[in-house]
One Martini backbone bead per residue (centre of mass of N, CA, C, O) as a GRO file, in nm:
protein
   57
    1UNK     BB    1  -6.486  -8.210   3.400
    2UNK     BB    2  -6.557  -8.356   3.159
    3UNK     BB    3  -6.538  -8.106   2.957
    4UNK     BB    4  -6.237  -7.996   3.033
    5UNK     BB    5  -6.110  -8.312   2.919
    6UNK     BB    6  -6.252  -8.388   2.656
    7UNK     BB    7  -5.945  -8.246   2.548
    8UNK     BB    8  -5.630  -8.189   2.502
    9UNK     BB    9  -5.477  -7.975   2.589
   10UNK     BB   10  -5.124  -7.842   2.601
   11UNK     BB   11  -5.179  -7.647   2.803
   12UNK     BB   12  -5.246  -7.452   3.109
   13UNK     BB   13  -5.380  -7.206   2.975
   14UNK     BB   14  -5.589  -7.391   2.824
   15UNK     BB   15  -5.719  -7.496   3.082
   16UNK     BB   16  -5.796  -7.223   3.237
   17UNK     BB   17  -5.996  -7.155   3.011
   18UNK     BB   18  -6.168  -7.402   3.035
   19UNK     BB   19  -6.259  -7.381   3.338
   20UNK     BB   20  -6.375  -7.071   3.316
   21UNK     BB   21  -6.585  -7.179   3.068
   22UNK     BB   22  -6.741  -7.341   3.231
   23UNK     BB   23  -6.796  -7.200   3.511
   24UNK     BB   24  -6.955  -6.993   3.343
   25UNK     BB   25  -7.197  -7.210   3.251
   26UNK     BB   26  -7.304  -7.224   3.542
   27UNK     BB   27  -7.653  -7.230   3.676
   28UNK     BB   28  -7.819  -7.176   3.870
   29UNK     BB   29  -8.011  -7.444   3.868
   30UNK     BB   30  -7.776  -7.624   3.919
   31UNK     BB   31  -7.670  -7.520   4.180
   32UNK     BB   32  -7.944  -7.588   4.330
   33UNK     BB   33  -7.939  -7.933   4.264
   34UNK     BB   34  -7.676  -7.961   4.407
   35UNK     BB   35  -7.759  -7.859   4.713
   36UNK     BB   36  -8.029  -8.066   4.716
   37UNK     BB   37  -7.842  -8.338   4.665
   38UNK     BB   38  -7.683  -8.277   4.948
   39UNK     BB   39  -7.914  -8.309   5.168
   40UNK     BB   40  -8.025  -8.582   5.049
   41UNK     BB   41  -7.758  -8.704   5.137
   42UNK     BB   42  -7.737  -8.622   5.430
   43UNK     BB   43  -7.949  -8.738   5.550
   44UNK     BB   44  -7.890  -9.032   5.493
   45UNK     BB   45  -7.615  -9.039   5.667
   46UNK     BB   46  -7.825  -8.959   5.912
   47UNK     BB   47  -7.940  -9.184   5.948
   48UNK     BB   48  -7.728  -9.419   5.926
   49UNK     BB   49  -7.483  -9.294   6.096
   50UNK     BB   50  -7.247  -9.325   5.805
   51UNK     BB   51  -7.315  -9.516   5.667
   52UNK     BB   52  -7.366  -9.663   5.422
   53UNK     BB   53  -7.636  -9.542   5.127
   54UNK     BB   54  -7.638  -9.551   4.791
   55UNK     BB   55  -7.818  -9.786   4.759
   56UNK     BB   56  -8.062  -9.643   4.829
   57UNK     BB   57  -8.100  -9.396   4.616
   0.00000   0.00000   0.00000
């Protein structure tokens, strides 16, 4: 997200150019990363059965 408005637009298609032009560059690693970081919130999720949890992280 960040990169896709580092600058601003003009247009729509200019737009939709950088969204896939990021999206081109996200890589395995990168989605393994995304993918075990979001167990080990369900996890602390499901300990604390839903309440706040960030703190904890």
């Amino acid at each position: 997200k960040t990169k896709v408005y580092e600058t601003r637009s003009e247009n729509l298609e200019e737009l939709r150019e950088k969204i896939v032009n990021v999206s081109n560059s996200i890589t395995p690693d990168f989605l393994t990363n995304v993918i075990e970081t979001f167990y080990v919130r369900l996890r602390h999720c499901q300990v604390v059965e839903g309440h706040q949890f960030e703190h904890l992280i």
